[in-house]
BAFIDREN-235964 format. One record per residue (C-alpha): x, y, z; residue in three letters; chain; residue number from 1. Coordinates in steps of 0.5 Angstrom, whole numbers, padded with zeros to 4 digits. Example, Ala and Ser with C-alpha at 12.3 -4.5 7.8 and 13.67 -1.06 7.14 Angstrom:
2
+-------+-------+-------+------+-------+-------+
|    xx |    yy |    zz | vofi | zalum | vexti |
+-------+-------+-------+------+-------+-------+
|  0025 | -0009 |  0016 |  ALA |     A |     1 |
|  0027 | -0002 |  0014 |  SER |     A |     2 |
+-------+-------+-------+------+-------+-------+
END
This chain:
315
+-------+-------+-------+------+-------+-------+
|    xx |    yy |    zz | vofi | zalum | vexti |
+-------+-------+-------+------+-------+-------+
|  0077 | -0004 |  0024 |  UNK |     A |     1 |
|  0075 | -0009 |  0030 |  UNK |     A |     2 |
|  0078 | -0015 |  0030 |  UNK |     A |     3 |
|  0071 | -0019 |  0032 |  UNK |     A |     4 |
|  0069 | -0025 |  0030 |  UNK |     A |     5 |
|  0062 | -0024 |  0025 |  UNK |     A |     6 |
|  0055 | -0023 |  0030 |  UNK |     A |     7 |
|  0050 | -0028 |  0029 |  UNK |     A |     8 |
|  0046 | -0023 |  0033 |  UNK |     A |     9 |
|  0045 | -0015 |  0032 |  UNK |     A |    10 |
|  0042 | -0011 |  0037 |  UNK |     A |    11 |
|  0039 | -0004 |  0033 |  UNK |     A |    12 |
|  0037 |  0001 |  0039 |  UNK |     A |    13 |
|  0034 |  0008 |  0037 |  UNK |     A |    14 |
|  0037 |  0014 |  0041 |  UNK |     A |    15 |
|  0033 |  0021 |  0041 |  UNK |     A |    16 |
|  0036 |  0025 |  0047 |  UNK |     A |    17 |
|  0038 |  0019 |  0052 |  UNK |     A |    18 |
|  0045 |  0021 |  0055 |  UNK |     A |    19 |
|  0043 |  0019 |  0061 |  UNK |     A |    20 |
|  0041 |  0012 |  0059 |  UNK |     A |    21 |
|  0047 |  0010 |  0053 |  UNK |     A |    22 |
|  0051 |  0007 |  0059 |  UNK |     A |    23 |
|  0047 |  0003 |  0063 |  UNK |     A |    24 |
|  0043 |  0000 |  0057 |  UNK |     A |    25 |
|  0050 | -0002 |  0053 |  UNK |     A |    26 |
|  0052 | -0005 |  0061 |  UNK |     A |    27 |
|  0045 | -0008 |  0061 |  UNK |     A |    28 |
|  0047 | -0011 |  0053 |  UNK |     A |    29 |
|  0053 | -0013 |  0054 |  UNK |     A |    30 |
|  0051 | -0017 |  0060 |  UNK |     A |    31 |
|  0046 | -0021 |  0057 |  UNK |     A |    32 |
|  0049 | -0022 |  0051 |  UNK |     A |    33 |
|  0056 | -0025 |  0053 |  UNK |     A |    34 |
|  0052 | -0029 |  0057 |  UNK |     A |    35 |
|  0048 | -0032 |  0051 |  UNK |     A |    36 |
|  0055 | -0034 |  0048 |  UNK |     A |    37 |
|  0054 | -0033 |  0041 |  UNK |     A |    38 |
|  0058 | -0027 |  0038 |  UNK |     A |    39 |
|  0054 | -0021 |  0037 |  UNK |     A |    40 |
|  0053 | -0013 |  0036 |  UNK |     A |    41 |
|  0049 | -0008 |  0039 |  UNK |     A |    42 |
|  0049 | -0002 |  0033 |  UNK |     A |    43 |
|  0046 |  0004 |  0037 |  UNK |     A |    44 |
|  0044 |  0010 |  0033 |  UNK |     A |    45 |
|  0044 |  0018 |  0035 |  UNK |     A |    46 |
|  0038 |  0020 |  0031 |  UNK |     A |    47 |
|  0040 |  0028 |  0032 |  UNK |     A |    48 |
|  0040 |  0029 |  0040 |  UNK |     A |    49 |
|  0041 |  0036 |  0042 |  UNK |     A |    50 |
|  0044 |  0033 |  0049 |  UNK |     A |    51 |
|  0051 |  0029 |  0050 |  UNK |     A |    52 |
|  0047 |  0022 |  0048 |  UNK |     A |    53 |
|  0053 |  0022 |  0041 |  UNK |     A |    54 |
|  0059 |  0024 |  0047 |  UNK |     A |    55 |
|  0056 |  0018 |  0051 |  UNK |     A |    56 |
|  0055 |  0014 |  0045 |  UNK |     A |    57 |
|  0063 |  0015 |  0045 |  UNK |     A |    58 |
|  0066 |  0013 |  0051 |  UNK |     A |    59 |
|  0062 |  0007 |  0052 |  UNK |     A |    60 |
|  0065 |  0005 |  0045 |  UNK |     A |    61 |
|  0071 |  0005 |  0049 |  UNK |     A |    62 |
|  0069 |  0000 |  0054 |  UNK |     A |    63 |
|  0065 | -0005 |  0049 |  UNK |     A |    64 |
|  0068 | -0007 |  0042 |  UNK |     A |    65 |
|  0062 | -0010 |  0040 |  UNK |     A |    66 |
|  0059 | -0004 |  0040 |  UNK |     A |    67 |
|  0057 |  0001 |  0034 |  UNK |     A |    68 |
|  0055 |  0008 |  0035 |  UNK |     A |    69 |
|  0052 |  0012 |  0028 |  UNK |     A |    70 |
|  0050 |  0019 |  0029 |  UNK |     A |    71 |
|  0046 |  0022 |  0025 |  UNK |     A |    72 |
|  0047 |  0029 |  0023 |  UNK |     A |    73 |
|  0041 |  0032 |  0025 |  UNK |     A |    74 |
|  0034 |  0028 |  0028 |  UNK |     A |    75 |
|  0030 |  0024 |  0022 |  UNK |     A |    76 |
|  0026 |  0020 |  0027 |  UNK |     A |    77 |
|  0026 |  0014 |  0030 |  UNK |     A |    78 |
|  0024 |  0010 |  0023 |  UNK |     A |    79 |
|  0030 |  0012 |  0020 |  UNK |     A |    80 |
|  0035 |  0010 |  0026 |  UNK |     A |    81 |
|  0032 |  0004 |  0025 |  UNK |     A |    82 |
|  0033 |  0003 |  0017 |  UNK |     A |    83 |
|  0040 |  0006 |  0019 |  UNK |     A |    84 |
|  0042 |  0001 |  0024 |  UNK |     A |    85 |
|  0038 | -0006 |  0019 |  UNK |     A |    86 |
|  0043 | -0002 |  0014 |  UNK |     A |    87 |
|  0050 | -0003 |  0018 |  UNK |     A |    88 |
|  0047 | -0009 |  0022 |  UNK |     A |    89 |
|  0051 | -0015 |  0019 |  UNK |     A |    90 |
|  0047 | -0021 |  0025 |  UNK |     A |    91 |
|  0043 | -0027 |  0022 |  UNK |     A |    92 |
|  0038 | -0025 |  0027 |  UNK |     A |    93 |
|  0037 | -0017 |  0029 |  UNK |     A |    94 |
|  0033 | -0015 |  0034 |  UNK |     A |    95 |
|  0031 | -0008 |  0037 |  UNK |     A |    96 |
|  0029 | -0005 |  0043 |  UNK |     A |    97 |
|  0028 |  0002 |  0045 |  UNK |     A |    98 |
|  0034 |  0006 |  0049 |  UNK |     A |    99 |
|  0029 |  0009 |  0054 |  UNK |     A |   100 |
|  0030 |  0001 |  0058 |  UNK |     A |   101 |
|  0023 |  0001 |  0059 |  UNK |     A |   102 |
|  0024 | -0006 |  0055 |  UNK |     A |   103 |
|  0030 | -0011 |  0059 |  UNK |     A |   104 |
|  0035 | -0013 |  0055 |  UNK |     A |   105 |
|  0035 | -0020 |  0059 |  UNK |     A |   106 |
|  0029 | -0021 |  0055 |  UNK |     A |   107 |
|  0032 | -0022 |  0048 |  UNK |     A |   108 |
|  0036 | -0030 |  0050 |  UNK |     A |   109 |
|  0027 | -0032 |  0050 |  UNK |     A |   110 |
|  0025 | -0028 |  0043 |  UNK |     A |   111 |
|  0032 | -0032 |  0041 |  UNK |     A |   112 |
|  0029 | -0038 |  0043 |  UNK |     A |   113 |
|  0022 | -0037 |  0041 |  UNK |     A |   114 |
|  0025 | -0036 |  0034 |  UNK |     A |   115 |
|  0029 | -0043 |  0034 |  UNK |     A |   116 |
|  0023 | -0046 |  0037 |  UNK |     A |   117 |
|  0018 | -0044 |  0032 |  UNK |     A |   118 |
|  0022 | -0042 |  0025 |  UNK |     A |   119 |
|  0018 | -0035 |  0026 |  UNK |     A |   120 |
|  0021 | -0030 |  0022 |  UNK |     A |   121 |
|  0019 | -0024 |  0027 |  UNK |     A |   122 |
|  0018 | -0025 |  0034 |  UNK |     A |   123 |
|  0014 | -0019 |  0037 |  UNK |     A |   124 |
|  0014 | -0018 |  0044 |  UNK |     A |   125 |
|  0008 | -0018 |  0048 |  UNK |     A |   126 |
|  0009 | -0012 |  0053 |  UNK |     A |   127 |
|  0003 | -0015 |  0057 |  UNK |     A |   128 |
|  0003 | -0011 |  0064 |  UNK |     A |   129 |
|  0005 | -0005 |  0061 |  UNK |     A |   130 |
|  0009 |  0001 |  0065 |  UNK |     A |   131 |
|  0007 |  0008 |  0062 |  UNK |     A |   132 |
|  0001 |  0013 |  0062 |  UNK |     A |   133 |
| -0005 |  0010 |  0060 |  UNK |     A |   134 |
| -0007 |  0015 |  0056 |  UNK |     A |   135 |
| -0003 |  0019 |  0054 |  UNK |     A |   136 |
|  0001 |  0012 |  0050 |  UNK |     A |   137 |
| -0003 |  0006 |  0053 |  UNK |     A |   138 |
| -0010 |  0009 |  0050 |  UNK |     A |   139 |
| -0007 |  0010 |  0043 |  UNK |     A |   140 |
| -0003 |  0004 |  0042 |  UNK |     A |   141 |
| -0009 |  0000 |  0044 |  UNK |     A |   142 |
| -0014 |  0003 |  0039 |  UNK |     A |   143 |
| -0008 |  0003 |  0034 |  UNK |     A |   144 |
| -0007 | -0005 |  0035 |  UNK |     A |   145 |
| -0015 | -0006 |  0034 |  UNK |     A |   146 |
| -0015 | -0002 |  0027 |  UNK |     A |   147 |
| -0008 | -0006 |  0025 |  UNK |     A |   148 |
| -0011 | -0013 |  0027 |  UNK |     A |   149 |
| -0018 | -0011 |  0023 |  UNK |     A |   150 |
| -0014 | -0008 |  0017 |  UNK |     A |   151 |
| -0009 | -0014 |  0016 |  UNK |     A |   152 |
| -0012 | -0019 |  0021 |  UNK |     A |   153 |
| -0006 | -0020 |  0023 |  UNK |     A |   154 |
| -0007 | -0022 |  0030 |  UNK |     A |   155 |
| -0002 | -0020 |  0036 |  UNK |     A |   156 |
| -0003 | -0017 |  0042 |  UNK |     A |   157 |
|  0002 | -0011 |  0042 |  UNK |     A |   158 |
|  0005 | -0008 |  0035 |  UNK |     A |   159 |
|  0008 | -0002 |  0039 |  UNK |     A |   160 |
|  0013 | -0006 |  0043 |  UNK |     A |   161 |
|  0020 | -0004 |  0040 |  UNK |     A |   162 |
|  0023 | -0010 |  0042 |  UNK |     A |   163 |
|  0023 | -0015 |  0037 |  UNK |     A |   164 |
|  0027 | -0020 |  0033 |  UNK |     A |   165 |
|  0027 | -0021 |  0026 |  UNK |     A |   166 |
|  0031 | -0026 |  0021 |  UNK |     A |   167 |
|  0036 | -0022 |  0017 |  UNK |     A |   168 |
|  0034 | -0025 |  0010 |  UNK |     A |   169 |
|  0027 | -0022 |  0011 |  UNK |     A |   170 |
|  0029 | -0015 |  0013 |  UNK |     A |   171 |
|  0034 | -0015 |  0008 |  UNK |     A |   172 |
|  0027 | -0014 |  0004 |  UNK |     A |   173 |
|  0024 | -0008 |  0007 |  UNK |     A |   174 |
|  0024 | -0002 |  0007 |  UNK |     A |   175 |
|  0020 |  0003 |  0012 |  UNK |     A |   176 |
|  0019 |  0010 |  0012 |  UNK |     A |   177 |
|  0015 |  0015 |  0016 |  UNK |     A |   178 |
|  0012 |  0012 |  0023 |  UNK |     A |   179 |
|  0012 |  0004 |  0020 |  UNK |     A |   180 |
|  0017 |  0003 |  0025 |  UNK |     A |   181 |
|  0011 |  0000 |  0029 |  UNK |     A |   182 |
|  0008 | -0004 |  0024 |  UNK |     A |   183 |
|  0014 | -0008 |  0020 |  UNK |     A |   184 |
|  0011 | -0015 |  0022 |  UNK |     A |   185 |
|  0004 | -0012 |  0019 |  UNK |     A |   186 |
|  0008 | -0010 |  0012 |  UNK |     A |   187 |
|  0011 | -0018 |  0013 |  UNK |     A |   188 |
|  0005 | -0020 |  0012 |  UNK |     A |   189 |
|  0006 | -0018 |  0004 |  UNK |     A |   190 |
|  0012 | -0022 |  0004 |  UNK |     A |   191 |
|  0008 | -0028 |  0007 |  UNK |     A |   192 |
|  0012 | -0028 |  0014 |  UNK |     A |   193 |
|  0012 | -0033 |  0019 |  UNK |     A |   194 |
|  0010 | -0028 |  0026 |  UNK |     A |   195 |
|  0009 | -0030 |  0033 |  UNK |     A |   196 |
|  0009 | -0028 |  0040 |  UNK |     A |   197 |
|  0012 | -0027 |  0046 |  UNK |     A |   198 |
|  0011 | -0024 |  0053 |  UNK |     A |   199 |
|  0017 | -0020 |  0055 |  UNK |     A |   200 |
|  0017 | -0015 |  0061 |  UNK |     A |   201 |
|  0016 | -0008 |  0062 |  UNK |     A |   202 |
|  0019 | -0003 |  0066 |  UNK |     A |   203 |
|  0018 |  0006 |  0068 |  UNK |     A |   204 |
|  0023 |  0010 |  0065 |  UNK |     A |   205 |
|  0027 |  0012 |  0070 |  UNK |     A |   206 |
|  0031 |  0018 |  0065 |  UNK |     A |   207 |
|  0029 |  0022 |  0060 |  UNK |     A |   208 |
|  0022 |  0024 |  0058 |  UNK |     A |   209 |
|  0018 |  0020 |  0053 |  UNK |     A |   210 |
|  0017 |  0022 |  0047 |  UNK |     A |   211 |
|  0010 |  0020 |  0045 |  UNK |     A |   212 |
|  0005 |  0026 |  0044 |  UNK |     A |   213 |
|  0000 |  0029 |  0040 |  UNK |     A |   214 |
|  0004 |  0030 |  0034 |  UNK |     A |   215 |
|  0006 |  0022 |  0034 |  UNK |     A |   216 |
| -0001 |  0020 |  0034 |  UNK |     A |   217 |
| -0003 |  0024 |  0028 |  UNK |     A |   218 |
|  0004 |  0021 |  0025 |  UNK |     A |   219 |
|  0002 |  0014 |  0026 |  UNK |     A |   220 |
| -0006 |  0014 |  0024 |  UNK |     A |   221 |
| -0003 |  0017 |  0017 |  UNK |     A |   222 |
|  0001 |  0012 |  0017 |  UNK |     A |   223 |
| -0005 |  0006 |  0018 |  UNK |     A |   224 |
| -0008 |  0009 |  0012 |  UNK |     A |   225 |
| -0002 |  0008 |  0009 |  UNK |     A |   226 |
| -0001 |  0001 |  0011 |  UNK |     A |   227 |
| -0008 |  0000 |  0009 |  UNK |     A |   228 |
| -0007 |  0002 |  0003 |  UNK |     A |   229 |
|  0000 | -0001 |  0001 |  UNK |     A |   230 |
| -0004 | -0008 |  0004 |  UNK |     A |   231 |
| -0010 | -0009 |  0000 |  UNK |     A |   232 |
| -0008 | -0004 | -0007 |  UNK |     A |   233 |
|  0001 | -0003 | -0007 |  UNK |     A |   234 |
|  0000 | -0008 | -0014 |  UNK |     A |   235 |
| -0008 | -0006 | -0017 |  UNK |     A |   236 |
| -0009 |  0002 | -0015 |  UNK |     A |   237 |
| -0014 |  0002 | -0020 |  UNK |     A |   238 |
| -0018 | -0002 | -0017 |  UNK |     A |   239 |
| -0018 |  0003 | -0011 |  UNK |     A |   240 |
| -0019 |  0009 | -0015 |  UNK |     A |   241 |
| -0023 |  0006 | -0019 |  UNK |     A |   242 |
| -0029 |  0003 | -0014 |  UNK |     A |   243 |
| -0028 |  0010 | -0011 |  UNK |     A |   244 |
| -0030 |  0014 | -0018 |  UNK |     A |   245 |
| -0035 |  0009 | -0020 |  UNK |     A |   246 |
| -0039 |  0011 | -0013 |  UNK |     A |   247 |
| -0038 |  0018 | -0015 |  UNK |     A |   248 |
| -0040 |  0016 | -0023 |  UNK |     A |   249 |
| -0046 |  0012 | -0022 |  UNK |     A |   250 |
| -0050 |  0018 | -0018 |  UNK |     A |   251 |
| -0048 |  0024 | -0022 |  UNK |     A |   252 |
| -0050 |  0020 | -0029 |  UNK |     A |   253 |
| -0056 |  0019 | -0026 |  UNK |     A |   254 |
| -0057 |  0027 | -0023 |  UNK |     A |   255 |
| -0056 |  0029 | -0029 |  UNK |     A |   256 |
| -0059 |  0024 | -0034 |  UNK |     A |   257 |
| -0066 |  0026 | -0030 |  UNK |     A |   258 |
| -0064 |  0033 | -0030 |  UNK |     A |   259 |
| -0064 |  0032 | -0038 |  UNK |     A |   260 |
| -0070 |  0028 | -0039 |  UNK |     A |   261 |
| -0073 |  0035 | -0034 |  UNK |     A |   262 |
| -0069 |  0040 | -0039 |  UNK |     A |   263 |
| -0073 |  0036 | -0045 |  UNK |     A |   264 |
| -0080 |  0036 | -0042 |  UNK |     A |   265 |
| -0079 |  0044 | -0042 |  UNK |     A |   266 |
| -0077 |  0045 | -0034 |  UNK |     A |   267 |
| -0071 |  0049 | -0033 |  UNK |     A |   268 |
| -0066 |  0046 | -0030 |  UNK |     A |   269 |
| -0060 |  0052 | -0029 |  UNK |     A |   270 |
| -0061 |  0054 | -0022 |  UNK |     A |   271 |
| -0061 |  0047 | -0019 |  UNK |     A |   272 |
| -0057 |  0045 | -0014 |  UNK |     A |   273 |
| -0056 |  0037 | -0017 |  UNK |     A |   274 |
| -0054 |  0040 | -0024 |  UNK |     A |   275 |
| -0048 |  0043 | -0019 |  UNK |     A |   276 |
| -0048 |  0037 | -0016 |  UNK |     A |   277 |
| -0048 |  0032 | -0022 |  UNK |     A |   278 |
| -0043 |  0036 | -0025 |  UNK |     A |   279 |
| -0038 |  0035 | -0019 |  UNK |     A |   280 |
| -0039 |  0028 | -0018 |  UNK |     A |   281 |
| -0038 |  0026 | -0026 |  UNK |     A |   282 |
| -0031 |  0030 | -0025 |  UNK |     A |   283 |
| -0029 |  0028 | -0019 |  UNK |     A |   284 |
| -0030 |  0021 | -0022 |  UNK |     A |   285 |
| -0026 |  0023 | -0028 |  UNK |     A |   286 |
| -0020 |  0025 | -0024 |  UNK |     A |   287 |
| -0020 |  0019 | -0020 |  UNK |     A |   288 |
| -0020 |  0013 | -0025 |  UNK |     A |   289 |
| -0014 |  0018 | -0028 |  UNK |     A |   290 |
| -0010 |  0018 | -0022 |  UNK |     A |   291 |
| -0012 |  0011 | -0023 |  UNK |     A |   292 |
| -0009 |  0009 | -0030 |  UNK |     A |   293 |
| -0004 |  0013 | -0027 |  UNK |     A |   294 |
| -0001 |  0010 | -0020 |  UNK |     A |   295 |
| -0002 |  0003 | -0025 |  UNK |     A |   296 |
|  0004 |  0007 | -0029 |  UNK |     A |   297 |
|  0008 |  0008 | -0023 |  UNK |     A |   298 |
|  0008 |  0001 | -0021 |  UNK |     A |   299 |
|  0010 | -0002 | -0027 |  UNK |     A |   300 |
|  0016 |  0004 | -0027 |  UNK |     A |   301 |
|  0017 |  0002 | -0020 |  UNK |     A |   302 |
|  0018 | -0007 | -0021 |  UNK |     A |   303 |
|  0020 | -0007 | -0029 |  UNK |     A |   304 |
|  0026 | -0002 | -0030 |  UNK |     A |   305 |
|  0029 | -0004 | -0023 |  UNK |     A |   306 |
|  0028 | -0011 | -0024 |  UNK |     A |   307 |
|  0023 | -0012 | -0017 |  UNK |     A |   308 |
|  0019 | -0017 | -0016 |  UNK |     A |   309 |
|  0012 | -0019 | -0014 |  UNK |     A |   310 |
|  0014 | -0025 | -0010 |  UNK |     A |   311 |
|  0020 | -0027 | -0005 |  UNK |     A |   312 |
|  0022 | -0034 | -0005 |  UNK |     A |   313 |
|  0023 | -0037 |  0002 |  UNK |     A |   314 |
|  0030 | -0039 |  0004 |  UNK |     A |   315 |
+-------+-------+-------+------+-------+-------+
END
C-alpha cells in the first residue's frame, strides 16, 4: 500500500485503447496537481483496451505513486469506468476528464476554484470553442444539449464535457448506468444539486481515433428518454402509464359505445374497422394502468425494504 497522505482531490479518467495518451496524460495530471498543493490522486481506469492502454497504465504507476490504475476484465463502456473509478476514489472533490487530452488538465485548479467560490455541488466544463468534427460529434451534442435543457430546465451550455468536478457527498448518492455518464449534473438536479459553469479549453485529438459514432448516439437518445422519464415520473409511475391508458381508453370506449348504439338500432357492425379499433385501444389501456400498478409496486420494493430514501439532506 502507499504510503500517501489522504487526496482532497480525485482525478477519475476513463480509457478505451489510449496507449499512446496514458504517459503524457498522467505527466500532464501530474504536473498540474503538484503545482496545486493539495494531496491528490488520479484513478485511471482501462475499460477493456484491446491495445497496451493496461501495460501503459503500468509503467506510469512506477513513475507516480499518486496514481491508480483499475483494469477491467473486458469493455463495459465508459459509464462504467467512470462508477469504477467514483467506486475507488477517496477525494473530497472528484473530477473527470477524458483520456483523449482533448480536455487540459491545466483547467482543473479553475473548476477547484469555481467550486469554492460559489459552494456548487457540480461544476460543468463549458467547452466553448470546440475542436472536434462538427457532425459527426458537435452536431449530436448540440441537439442533445437542447433536449436535455428543454426536459429538465437544467440550463448549461455543454453537458457532453467530460470534465467536470463533483463534490464526493453528492456522488456517493448516484449511480449511473448506460450512457448517463453524460448527464449526471441532469440526474443531480433529483437531489437538488447546486450546478454551475465554467469556460474550460478544448483541444484536437493528437493520438488514437474517436470513439463517438452512430451506435452511441442511438445510446444516448435511448437514455434521454430514460432520463426524461426518471425526472418527471422515478416516484409516480402510474401517473405516466395512467395518463397514457386514458388517452387510449377515452377514444376506444367512445368507438365502441357509438358502435353499441349502431348494433341496437339493427346495423351491423362485424366488419368495421373501428369495432377492431376500439377493441385495441380499451386493451391497450387496460395493459398500461397494469404496468402502472405494477411499477408502483416496484418502487416501493426498491425504497422500503432497503431503506432508500426519497430525499437527501445537505450536509
Amino acid at each position: 500500500m502507499k504510503n500517501l497522505p489522504t487526496p482532497v482531490v480525485s482525478i477519475v479518467v476513463p480509457l478505451y485503447n489510449e496507449e499512446q495518451n496514458v504517459p503524457l496524460l498522467a505527466a500532464r495530471l501530474a504536473e498540474t496537481l503538484r503545482a496545486y498543493g493539495q494531496p491528490w490522486e488520479m484513478i485511471l481506469v482501462d475499460d477493456g483496451s484491446r491495445d497496451g492502454t493496461a501495460a501503459a497504465l503500468k509503467a506510469a504507476a512506477v513513475l507516480y505513486p499518486e496514481l491508480v490504475p483499475l483494469s477491467f476484465r473486458r469493455n463495459y463502456g465508459q459509464t462504467a469506468a467512470m462508477q469504477a473509478g467514483f467506486d475507488h476514489a477517496r477525494g473530497a472533490v472528484i473530477v473527470t476528464l477524458d483520456g483523449d487530452l482533448q480536455n487540459d488538465p491545466a483547467d482543473i485548479p479553475a473548476l477547484l476554484e469555481r467550486m469554492n467560490e460559489t459552494g456548487a455541488d457540480i461544476v460543468s466544463g463549458w467547452r466553448k470553442n470546440r475542436k472536434d468534427h462538427a457532425i459527426k460529434s458537435n452536431l449530436p451534442s448540440r441537439i442533445a444539449n437542447r433536449l436535455i435543457t428543454k426536459i429538465t430546465k437544467l440550463q448549461l451550455h455543454d453537458l457532453g464535457c467530460s470534465l467536470k468536478a463533483y463534490k464526493r457527498d453528492l456522488i456517493d448518492e448516484l449511480r449511473i448506468y448506460g450512457e448517463l455518464h453524460r448527464f449526471i449534473p441532469a440526474v443531480a438536479m433529483q437531489y437538488g444539486a447546486k450546478i454551475v459553469e465554467q469556460e474550460v479549453s478544448h483541444h484536437k485529438r493528437q493520438f488514437g481515433e474517436s470513439k463517438y459514432g452512430l451506435d452511441k448516439t442511438i445510446r444516448v437518445a435511448l437514455d434521454i428518454i430514460q432520463l426524461y422519464f426518471f425526472q418527471r415520473f422515478l416516484h409516480r409511475p402510474l401517473h405516466f402509464f395512467g395518463y397514457v391508458g386514458l388517452i387510449a381508453l377515452v377514444p376506444g370506449l367512445l368507438m365502441l359505445t357509438y358502435l353499441l348504439a349502431m348494433k341496437l338500432l339493427g346495423f351491423e357492425i362485424g366488419d368495421r374497422p373501428m369495432l377492431l379499433t376500439g377493441f385495441m385501444l380499451v386493451l391497450l389501456s387496460v395493459q398500461l394502468l397494469g404496468m402502472g400498478v405494477i411499477a408502483e409496486l416496484l418502487v416501493r420494493i426498491y425504497h422500503e425494504p432497503q431503506g432508500r430514501k426519497q430525499y437527501l439532506l445537505r450536509k
